[in-house]
Structures are given as C-alpha cells and as structure tokens.
C-alpha positions in Angstrom: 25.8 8.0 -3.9 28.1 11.2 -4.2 29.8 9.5 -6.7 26.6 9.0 -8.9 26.0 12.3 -8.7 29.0 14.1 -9.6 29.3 11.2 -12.6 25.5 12.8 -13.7 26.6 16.3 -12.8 30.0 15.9 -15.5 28.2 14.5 -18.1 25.0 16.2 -19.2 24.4 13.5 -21.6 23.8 11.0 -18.9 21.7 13.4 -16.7 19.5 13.9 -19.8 18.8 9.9 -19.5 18.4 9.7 -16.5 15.5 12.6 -15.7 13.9 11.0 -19.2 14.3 7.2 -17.5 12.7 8.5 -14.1 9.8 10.6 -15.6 8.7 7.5 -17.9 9.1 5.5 -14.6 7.3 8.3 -12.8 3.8 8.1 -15.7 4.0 4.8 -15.3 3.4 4.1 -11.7 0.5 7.2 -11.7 -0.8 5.6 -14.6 -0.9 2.3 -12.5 -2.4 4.3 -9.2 -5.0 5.4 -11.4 -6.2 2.7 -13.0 -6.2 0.8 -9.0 -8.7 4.2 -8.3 -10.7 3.3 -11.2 -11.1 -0.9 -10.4 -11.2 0.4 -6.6 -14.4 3.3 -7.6 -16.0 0.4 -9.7 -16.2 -2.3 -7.1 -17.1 0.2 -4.4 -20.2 1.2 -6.9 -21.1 -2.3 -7.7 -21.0 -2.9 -3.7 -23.3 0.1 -2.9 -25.6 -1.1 -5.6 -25.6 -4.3 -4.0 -26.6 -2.9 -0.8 -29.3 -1.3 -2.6 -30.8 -4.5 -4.2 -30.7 -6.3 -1.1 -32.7 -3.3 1.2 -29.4 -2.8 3.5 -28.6 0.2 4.6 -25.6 1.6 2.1 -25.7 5.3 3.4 -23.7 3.9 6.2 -21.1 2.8 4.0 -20.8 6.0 2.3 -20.1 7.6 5.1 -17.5 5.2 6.3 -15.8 5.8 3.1 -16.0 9.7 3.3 -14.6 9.2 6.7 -12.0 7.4 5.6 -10.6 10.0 3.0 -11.3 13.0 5.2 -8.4 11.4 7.7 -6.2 10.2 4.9 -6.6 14.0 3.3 -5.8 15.5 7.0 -3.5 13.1 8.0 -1.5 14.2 4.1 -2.0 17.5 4.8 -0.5 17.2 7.9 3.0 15.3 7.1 3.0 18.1 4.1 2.8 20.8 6.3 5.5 19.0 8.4 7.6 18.6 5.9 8.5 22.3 5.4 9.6 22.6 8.9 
C-alpha cells in the first residue's frame, strides 16, 4: 500500500487518474443507491395503497417505517459522532 502511494504521490499524472477513476466510481454507486430509494419509496407507496384498498390499518406501517429511520438516523449520527474521537 505505501508503495502505491508514494508511486501516486511522484507522478501527478497518475494521481490525476486515479481521483478522476474514484469520483466516476463514487457517482455511480450514489446514482445506484438512489435509484434502490426510488424502486424502494415506490413499492412502499404501492403497499400502503394496498392497505388502503383492502380496509387494513396502514397508519401502523407508517409508523414502523418512521421508526425505522429515526434509529438508523441515531444510530448514523452516533458512529459519526464517534468517529471524531
């Protein structure tokens, strides 16, 4: 690994590449996460509308999805406040 760094740290050329290589790679996987939000959004709409149609109770699943991201958002906010220590 040193040696892959000092090789990129001697020849600017190569360093150039490589940042433009990992922020192409970087677009594309947050271009991929957002499209998975989008299908994920979609089928949790068409599933609530579902409910709806049917007379279930879909309130319930709302708030087992807001739940759900108010731990994942603590539980991020906690490993980043972490992470500066």
């Amino acid at each position: 690994m040193e040696q892959i760094v000092s090789f990129l740290v001697e020849n600017p050329l190569y360093l150039a590449g490589a940042v433009v290589i990992a922020v192409i790679i970087l677009l594309v996987t947050l271009k991929k996460l957002l499209r998975l939000a989008i299908v994920v959004a979609a089928v949790f709409i068409l599933y609530v509308a579902y409910l709806y149609l049917t007379g279930s109770d879909a309130s319930q699943s709302v708030l087992a999805l807001e739940s759900f991201f108010r731990e994942g958002i603590r539980f991020v906010a906690e490993y980043l406040k972490n992470l500066g220590n």
